[in-house]
N, C-alpha and C positions, 0 to 999 in steps of 0.2 A: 349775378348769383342765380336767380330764375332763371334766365335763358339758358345757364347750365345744367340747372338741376332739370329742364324740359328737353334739353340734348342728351342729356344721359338715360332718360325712359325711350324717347327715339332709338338711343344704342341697343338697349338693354333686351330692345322686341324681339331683334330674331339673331342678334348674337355675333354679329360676324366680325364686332369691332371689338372684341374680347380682349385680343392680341395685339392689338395695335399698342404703340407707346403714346400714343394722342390721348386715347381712353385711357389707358392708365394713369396718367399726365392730370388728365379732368377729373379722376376720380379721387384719385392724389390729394390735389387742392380742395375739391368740396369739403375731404375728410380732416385738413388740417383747419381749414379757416372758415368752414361754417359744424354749426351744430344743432340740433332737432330738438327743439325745446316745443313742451303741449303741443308735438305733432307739426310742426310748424318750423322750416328749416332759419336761421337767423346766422349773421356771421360773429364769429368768435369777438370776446374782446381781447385786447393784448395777455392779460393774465388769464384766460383760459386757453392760449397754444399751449398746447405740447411738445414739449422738445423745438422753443422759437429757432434757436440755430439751426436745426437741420430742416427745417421748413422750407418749402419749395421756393425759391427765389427767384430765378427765370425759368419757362421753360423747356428754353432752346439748351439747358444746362443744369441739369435735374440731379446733377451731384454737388453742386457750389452750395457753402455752407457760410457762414452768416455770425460776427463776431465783433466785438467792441476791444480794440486795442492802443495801447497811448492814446484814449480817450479818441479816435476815428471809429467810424464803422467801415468793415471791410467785408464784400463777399466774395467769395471763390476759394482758391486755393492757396498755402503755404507751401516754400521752399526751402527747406536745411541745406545747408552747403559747408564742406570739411574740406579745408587748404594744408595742403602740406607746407610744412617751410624744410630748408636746408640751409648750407651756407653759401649757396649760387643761386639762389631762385626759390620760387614756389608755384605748387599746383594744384589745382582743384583734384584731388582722389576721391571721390566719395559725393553723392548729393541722395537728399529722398522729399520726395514730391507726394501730399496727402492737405486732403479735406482742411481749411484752416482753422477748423475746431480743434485739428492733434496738437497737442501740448509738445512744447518744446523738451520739455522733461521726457518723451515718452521718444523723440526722435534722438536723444542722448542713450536710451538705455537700448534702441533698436539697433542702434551705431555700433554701440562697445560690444553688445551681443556678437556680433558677426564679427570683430576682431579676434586675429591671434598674440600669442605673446608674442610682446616686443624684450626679448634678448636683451638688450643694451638700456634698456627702458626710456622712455620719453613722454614729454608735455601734453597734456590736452586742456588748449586753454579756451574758454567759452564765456560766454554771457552769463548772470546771473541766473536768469530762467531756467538754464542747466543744470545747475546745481543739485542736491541732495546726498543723504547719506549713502543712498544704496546707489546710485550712480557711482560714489566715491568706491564704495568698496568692488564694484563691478571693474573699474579702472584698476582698482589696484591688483586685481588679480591676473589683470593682464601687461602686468606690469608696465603701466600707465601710471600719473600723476592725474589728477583734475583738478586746474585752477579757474577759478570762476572768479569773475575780475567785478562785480559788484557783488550788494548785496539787496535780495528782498526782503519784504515781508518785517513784522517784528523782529528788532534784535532782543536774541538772549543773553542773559545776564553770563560771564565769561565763566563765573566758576562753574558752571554743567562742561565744561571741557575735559574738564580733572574724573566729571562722573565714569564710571565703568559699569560697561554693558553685557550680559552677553553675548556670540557670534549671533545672534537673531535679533536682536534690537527690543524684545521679551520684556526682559526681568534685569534689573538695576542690583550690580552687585555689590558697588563702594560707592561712595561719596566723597565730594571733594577733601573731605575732615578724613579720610579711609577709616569711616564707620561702615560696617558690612552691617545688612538690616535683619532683623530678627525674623523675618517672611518676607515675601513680595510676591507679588498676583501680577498679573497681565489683564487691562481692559480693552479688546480689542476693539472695542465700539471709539473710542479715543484715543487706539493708539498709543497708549501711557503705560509707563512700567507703576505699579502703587506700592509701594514699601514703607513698611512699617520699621522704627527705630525702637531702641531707649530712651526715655525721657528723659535721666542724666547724660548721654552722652551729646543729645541737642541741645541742654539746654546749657552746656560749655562748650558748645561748640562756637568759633570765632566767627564763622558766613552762618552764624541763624539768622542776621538780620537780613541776608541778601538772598539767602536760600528761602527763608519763609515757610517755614513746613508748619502742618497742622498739629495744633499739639491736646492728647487726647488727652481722656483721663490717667489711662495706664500706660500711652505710651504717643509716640508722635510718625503721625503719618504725612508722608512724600511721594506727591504723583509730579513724574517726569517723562516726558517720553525720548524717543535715539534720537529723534530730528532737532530737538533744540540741545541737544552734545553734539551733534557734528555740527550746527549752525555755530554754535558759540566755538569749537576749533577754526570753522571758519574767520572767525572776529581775527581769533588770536593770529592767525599767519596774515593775516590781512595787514598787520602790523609791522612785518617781515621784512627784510631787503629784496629778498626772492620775488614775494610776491608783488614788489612795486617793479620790478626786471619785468616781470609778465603782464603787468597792467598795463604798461608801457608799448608792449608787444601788441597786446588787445586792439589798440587804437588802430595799429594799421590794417587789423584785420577787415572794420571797419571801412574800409575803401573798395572790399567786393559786392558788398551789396549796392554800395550807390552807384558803381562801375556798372552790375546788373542793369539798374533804374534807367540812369542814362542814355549809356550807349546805345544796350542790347533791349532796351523797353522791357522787361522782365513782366512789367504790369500790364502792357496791353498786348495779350496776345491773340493773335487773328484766327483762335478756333474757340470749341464747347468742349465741355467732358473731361473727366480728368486724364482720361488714356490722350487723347490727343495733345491738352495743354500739357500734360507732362515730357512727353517727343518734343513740343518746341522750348519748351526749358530743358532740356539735354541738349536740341543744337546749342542750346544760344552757351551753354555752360562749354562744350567742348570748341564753341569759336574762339570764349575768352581761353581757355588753356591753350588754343593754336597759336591764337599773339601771344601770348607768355612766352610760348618756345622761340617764335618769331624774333620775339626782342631779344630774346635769350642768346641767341641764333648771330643775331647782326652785331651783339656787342662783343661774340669772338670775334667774330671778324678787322672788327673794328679794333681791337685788341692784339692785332696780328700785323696790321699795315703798320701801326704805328711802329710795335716790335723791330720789323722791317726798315723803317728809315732810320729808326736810331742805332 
C-alpha cells in the first residue's frame, strides 16, 4: 500500500502517465481499498467497501465483477442462453453476455423487450429467478406464456390470486371477498397498494383470518402489493397439469449449461475483458448449435438408407 501510494506521487510529478490504464488501474485500488483516516492513508475494512461487488478484482480484467451464488463465490462474468425447441430439434437463438452482478430478472426483461409478437403464441419456460409480475405481463403482450418452473422467495398466501389490481400494479381494486375499498393510496417506498375497508364488511368476511388486515377504529386497513398476487397465481398453476408438462420440459433444458461446462469449458476462457470473453462465448455457443445441426443432419441421413433397404 506504501509503495503504491509512493508510485503514484512519482506518476503524479510531471503527468505523463495520466492516460495510461496502469495508473488508472493503481488509482482505482487505492481509492476502493485504502482510505485517509487523521491524514494517514490505512486499508479499508470489509464493511467500509463501497460497492464490494464491483471492486477491482484482478487487474489484467478491470471489468470482472464479484458475487455470492448457491452459496460459491464467483468472479467474472454471466451467460443467459435462449433454446428454441420444435418438434425436430432445437437451437440456441439468442444469448447475452454481462457483468455477473446482472440479475437474471433483468436479462428476462432485456429478452422479451426485443421480441415481436408471436402469431400463434408460444412457451417461455425458465428458472425461477426469472420470474415476476411485469415480466409476466411483458410476455404476455407479446403473446408469450411465462412458465417458471420453481419457486423463490416467501410463499404467498393463495387467496391475493383472486386480488385485483390495476393495469400499473398501484392501487388494489377488489379483494378476494369482492369487497372494493372505500380509498386506496400507493406507497411507493414498499411497493404496496394500502386500502382501506369497512369494518363490517371484514369483519364477515370468511379469509379475515388468512388475509389478516388491520382493523382500525373506524374502519380496516390492507396493505398488499402486485408481486405477492402474481406470486400467489403462481402457486395456483403450479398445481396444474400444464404446469407439470413444462416442468418436466425444464429438466432437459438443463443439459445446456452442463454441455457448456463440459465440453466447450464455458468457465475457463483463455482471455480478459468482457468484449473479448464474450467473442469466445459466441464461438463456443455457435459450435454447440453446429453439432446440433450435425446430429440433426446425420440422423436424415441415417433415416433414408434405412427407408432404402426396407
Amino acid at each position: 500500500m506504501h509503495d503504491a501510494e509512493k508510485l503514484i506521487e512519482l506518476c503524479d510529478k510531471n503527468g505523463d502517465f495520466d492516460d495510461t490504464s496502469e495508473y488508472q488501474l493503481l488509482i482505482r485500488l487505492l481509492k476502493e481499498r485504502t482510505i485517509i483516516d487523521d491524514g494517514k492513508r490505512r486499508l479499508r475494512s470489509k464493511d467500509e467497501v463501497e460497492k464490494p461487488s464491483e471492486a477491482l478484482m484482478n487487474p489484467s480484467d478491470s471489468e470482472a465483477t464479484f458475487r455470492y451464488k448457491a452459496g460459491e463465490k464467483n468472479i467474472g462474468y454471466v451467460g443467459n442462453i435462449v433454446e428454441s425447441v420444435g418438434d425436430t430439434g432445437s437451437l440456441i437463438t439468442d444469448y447475452a453476455y454481462e457483468c455477473n452482478t446482472y440479475a437474471d430478472n433483468q436479462f428476462m426483461k432485456d429478452y422479451l423487450d426485443n421480441q415481436s409478437k408471436y402469431p400463434d403464441g408460444a412457451y417461455l419456460v425458465a428458472d425461477g429467478a426469472y420470474s415476476g409480475e411485469q415480466n409476466s405481463a411483458i410476455a404476455e403482450s407479446h403473446n408469450l406464456k411465462l412458465v417458471t418452473t420453481n419457486f423463490t422467495g416467501r410463499k404467498p398466501d393463495e387467496i391475493y390470486a383472486d386480488f385485483i389490481f390495476t393495469d400499473d400494479g398501484h392501487y388494489l381494486i377488489q379483494c378476494k371477498n369482492n369487497c372494493k375499498p372505500m380509498e386506496c393510496t400507493y406507497d411507493s417506498g414498499n411497493d404496496r397498494s394500502v386500502a382501506y375497508f369497512e369494518t363490517r364488511a371484514c369483519q364477515s368476511c370468511p379469509y379475515k383470518d388468512i388475509c389478516k388486515p388491520r382493523f382500525l377504529k373506524n374502519k380496516v386497513r390492507k396493505e398488499v402489493s402486485w408481486k405477492a398476487v402474481g406470486r400467489a397465481k403462481q402457486l395456483q398453476y403450479m398445481k396444474t397439469d400444464e404446469f407439470s408438462k413444462y416442468a418436466r420440459f425444464r429438466n432437459g433444458v438443463e443439459a445446456i449449461p452442463s454441455l457448456l461446462r463440459r465440453r466447450y469449458k464455458v468457465d475457463k476462457i483463455p482471455a480478459h475483458g468482457k468484449f473479448r470473453t464474450r467473442l469466445h462465448f459466441g464461438f463456443k455457443i455457435a459450435a454447440l448449435d453446429f453439432q446440433k445441426l450435425l446430429c440433426y443432419s446425420n440422423s436424415l441421413d441415417n433415416c433414408a438408407s434405412k427407408s432404402e433397404i426396407a
